[in-house]
VOZATI-858278 format. One record per residue (C-alpha): residue number from 1; residue in one letter; y, z, x. Coordinates in nm, 2 decimals. Each point is the difference from the previous one (the first is absolute). Layout:
N
> NUM_A_Y_Z_X
...
***
This chain:
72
> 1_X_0.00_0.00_0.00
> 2_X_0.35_-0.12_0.17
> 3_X_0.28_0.29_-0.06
> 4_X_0.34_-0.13_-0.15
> 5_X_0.30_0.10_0.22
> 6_X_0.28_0.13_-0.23
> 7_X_0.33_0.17_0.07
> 8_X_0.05_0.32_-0.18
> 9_X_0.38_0.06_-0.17
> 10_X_0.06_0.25_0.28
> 11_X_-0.03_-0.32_0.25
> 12_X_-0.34_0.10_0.17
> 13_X_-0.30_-0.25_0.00
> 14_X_-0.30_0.12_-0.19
> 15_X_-0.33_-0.17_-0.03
> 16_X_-0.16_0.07_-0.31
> 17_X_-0.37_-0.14_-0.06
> 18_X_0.03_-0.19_-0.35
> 19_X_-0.39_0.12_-0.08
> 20_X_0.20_0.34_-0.07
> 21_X_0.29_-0.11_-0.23
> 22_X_-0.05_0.15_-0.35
> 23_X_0.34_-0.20_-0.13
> 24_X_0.33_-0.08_0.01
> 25_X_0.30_0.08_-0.17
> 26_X_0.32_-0.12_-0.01
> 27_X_0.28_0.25_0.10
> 28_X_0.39_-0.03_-0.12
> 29_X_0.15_-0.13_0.27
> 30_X_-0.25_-0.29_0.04
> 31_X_-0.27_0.11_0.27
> 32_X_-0.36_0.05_-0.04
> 33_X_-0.17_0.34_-0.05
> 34_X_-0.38_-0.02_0.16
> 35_X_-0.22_0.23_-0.14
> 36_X_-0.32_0.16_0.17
> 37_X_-0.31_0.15_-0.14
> 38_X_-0.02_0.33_0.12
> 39_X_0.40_0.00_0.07
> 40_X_0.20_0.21_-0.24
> 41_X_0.34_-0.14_0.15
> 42_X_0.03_-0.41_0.00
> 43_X_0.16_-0.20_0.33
> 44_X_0.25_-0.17_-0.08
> 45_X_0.13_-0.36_0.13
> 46_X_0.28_-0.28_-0.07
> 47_X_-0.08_-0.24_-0.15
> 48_X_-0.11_-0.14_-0.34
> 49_X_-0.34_0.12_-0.11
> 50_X_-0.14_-0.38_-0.01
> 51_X_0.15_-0.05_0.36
> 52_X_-0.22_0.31_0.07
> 53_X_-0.31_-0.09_-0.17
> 54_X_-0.03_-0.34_0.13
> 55_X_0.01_0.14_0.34
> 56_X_-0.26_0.25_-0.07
> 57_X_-0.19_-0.31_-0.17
> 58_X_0.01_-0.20_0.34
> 59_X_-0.15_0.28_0.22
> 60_X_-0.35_-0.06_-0.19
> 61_X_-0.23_-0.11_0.30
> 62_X_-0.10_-0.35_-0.01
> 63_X_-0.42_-0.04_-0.02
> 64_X_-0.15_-0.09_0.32
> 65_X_-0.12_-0.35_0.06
> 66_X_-0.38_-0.05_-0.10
> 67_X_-0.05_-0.24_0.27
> 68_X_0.14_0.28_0.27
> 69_X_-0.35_0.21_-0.16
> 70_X_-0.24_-0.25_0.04
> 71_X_0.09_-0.08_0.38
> 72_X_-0.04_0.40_0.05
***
């Protein structure tokens, strides 16, 4: 599983595992709320929740290649 690098709202770089994302909300002033099972307080980012979600959507790992297995 590939880790998605995200800035927190306080400026430090987080990387958060998307396997571990319950959901996302929205917050007022437009950033992203991620929150974790087993986390009672959520990490929050800029950015619109989509923005968000399609970068925790391109950190799925891509399959290996069968033919790779068969030369193995």
């Amino acid at each position: 599983m590939a880790f998605v690098e995200l800035t927190e709202i306080s400026g430090d770089t987080v990387l958060v595992n998307p396997i571990a994302v319950a959901y996302l909300r929205s917050t007022a002033d437009g950033g992203t709320e991620l929150h974790f099972t087993g986390q009672t307080e959520p990490l929050r980012v800029p950015g619109a929740p989509t923005d968000v979600a399609r970068s925790l959507e391109n950190a799925a790992p891509t399959p290996p290649d069968p033919t790779l297995s068969l030369l193995a």
